[in-house]
N, C-alpha and C positions, 0 to 999 in steps of 0.2 A: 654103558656109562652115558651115552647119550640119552634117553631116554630120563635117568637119574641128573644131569645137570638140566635138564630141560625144568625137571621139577623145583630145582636149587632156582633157578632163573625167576621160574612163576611166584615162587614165594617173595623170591627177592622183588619181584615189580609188585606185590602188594604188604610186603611187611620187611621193605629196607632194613631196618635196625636188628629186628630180629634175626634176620639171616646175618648179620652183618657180628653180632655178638656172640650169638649161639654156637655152642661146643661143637652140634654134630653137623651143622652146613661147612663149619670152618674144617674139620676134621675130613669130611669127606673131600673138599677141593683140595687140602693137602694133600691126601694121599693119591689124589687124581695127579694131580701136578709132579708130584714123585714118580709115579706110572710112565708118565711119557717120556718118548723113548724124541728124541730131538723138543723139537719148538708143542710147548702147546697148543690145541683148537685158539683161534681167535675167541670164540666163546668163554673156554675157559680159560684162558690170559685175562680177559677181562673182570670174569667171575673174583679169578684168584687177586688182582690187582686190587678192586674196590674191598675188599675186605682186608687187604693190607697183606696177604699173604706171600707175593712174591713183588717188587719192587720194580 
């Protein structure tokens, strides 16, 4: 998974909106975020935050 948000990350610092709309960047942090077993990466807290996904 790390290797995979790494690439969510890269797209997101050059095409913001895109990852930010799109079904399957959104899709994949959900089900990353569901995955973990206590507190998410700081990384993907963040991930999942700006797209709106966890609060």
């Amino acid at each position: 998974m790390d290797e995979a948000l790494g690439s969510v990350l890269d797209a997101e610092e050059l095409a913001p909106e895109q990852v930010r709309y799109h079904f399957i960047p959104r899709r994949l942090v959900t089900s990353w975020v569901r995955q973990q077993r206590g507190k998410p990466s700081y990384l993907l807290a963040g991930v999942a935050q700006r797209l709106q996904i966890v609060a």
